[in-house]
Legacy VTK file of the C-alpha trace (Angstrom):
# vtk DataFile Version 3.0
C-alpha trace
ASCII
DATASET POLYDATA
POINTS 136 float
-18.337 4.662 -22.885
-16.219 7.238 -20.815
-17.128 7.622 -17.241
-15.691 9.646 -14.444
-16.764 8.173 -11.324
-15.617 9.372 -7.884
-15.350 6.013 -6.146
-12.552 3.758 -6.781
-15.115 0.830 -6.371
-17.461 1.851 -9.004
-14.421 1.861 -11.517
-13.650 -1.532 -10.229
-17.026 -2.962 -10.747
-17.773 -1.589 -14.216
-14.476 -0.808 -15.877
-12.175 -2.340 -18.358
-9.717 0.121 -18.283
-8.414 3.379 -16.280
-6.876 6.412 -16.716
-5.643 8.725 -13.603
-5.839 12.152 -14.328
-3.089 14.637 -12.210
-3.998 18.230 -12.452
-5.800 17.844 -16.111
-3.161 15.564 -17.179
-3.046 11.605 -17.536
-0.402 10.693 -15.527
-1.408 6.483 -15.634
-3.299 4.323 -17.950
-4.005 0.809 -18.276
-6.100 -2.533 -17.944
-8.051 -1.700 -14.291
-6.751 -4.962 -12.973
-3.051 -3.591 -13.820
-3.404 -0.473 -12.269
-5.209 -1.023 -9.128
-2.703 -3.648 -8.127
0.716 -1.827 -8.481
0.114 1.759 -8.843
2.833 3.944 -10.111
1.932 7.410 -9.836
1.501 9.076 -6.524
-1.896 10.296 -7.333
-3.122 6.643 -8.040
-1.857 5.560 -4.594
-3.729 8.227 -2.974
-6.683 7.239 -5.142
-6.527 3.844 -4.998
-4.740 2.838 -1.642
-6.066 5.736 0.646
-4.048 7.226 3.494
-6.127 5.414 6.271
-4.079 6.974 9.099
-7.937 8.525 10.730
-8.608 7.303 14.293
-4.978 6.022 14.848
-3.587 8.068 18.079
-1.721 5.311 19.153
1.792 6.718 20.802
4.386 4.940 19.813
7.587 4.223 17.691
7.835 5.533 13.806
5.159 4.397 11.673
5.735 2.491 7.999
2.927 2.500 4.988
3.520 -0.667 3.371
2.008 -1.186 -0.198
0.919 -5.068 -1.459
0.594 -4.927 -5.319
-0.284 -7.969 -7.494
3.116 -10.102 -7.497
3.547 -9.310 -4.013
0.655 -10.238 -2.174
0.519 -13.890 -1.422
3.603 -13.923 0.114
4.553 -13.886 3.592
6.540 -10.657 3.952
5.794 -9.747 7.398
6.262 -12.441 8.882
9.480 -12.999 6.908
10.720 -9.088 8.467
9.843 -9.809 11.679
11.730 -13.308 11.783
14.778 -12.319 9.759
14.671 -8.538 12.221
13.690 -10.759 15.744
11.547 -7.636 16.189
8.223 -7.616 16.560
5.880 -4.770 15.016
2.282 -2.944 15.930
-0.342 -3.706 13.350
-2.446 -0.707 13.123
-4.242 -0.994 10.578
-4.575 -3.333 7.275
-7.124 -3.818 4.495
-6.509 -5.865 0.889
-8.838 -5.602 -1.658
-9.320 -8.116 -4.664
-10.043 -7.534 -7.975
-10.319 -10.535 -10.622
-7.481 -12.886 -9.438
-5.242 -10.176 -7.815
-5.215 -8.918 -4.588
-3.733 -5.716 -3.250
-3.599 -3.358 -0.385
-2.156 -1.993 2.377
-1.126 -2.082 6.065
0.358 0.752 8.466
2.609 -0.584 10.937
4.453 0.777 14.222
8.376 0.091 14.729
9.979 -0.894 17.635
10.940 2.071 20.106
14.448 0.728 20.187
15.952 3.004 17.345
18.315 -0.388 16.243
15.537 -2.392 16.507
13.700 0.475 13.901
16.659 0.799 12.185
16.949 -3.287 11.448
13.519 -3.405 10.235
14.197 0.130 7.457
17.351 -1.191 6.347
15.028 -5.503 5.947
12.808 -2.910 4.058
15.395 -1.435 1.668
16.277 -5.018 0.546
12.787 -5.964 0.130
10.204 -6.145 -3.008
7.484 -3.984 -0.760
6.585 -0.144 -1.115
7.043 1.237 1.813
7.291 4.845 2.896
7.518 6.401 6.153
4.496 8.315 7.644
4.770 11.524 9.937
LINES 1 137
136 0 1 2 3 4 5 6 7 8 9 10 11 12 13 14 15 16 17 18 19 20 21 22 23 24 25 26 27 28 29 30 31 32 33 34 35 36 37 38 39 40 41 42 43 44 45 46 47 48 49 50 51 52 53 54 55 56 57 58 59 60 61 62 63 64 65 66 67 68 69 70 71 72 73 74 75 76 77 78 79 80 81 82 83 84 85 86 87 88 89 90 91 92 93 94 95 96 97 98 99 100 101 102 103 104 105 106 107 108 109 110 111 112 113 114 115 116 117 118 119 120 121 122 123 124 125 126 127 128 129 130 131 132 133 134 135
């Protein structure tokens, strides 16, 4: 059965397996479990992990999108940054998601003001197994 649901929790529910179309083309396939927790396309992140910057006005120092996937998850990556950079960041916002066994999300966080401070953190990021990306 082929369905083409809208909401990325109906294909979670009642799926086996995904594909992502791009502009009429199938830019990602695979088991659902696979890719909802590490999404390779950029259309799949949008889908999947949605930009969740609404109602976040906060001023502040340069915000960071980090992605969780599967083999990522359970481990204590912020907390390991923050220790390793002795800089502390703003949580803004944060949401995981599991589906079978594997949990995934995201969380949008606010660097220090101090530009080496920033700059400590981007360069712990680099050298780290998270997706990150910066957000305007």
């Amino acid at each position: 059965i082929v369905t083409i649901p809208h909401e990325m929790k109906v294909i979670d529910r009642i799926c086996d397996r995904v594909a992502v179309l791009d502009q009429s083309r199938v830019v990602e396939e695979g088991a659902v479990s696979e890719v909802f927790t590490n999404p390779r396309s950029t259309i799949a992140k949008e889908l999947i992990l949605p930009d969740s910057r609404v109602g976040i006005s906060a001023p502040g120092g340069r915000r960071i999108r980090l992605t969780f996937h599967a083999g990522i998850s359970q481990e204590p990556l912020l907390s390991r940054m923050i220790l390793e950079c002795q800089c502390p960041v703003n949580i803004l916002f944060a949401e995981t998601k599991q589906l079978d066994t594997r949990t995934y999300g995201q969380m949008l966080i606010e660097l220090p003001t101090e530009p080496r401070d920033a700059e400590r953190i981007i360069a712990w990021l680099k050298n780290s197994p998270l997706d990150w990306q910066e957000e305007e």
